[in-house]
C-alpha positions in Angstrom: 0.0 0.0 0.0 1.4 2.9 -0.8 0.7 5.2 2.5 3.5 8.0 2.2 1.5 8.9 -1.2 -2.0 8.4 0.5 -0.7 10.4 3.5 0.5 12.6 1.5 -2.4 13.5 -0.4 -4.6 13.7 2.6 -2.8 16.0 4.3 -3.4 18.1 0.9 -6.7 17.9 1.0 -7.5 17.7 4.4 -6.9 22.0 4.6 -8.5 22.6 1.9 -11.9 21.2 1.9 -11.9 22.7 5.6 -11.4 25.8 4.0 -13.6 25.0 1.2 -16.5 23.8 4.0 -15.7 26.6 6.2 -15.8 29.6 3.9 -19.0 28.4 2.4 -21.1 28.4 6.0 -19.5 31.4 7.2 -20.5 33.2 3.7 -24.0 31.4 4.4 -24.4 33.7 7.5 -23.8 31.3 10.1 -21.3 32.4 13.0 -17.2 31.5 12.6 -17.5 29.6 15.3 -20.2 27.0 14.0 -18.3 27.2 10.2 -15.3 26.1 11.9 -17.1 22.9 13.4 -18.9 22.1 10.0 -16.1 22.5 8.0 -13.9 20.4 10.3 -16.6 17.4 10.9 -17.2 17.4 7.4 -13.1 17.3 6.2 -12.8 14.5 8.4 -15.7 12.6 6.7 -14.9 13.3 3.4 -11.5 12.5 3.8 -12.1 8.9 5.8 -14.9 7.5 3.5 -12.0 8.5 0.2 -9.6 6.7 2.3 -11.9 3.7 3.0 -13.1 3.3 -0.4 -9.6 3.6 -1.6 -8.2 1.0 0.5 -10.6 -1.1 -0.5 -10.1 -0.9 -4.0 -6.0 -1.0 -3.9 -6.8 -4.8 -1.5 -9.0 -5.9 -4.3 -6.9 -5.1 -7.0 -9.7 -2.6 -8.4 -7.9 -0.3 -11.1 -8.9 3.8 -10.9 -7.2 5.7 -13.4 -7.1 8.9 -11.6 -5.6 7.4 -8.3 -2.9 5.3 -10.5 -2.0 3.2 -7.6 -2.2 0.0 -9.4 -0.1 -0.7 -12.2 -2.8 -0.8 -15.6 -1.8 -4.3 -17.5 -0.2 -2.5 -20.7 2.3 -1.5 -18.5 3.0 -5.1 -17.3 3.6 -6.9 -20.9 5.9 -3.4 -21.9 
């Protein structure tokens, strides 16, 4: 598994959909306090159910061409 990529990536994404999440409840009208709390609670979802769904994929050997962490089979017989 590649996990230094994965962690990599998440740490990434992790600000930015905060951000994302945050700045779109605050510009909603809600207080900074509550945008804070969504946009944390709803990083941390986003970012475990990619996680799951891509762990499971990589242990069943399911291809994604935009994660590329399983080698396609062209690349194999070159």
């Amino acid at each position: 598994m590649p996990l230094k990529k994965w962690t990599l990536q998440y740490l990434i994404a992790f600000p930015l959909l905060f951000a994302i999440f945050s700045s779109v409840q605050y510009f909603k009208g809600q207080t900074v306090s509550y945008s804070l709390k969504f946009g944390l609670a709803w990083a941390f979802i986003v970012i475990f159910i990619f996680a799951v769904r891509r762990t499971y994929n990589f242990k069943k050997r399911i291809r994604c061409d935009i994660c590329n962490d399983i080698p396609s089979d062209t690349n194999k017989s070159k």
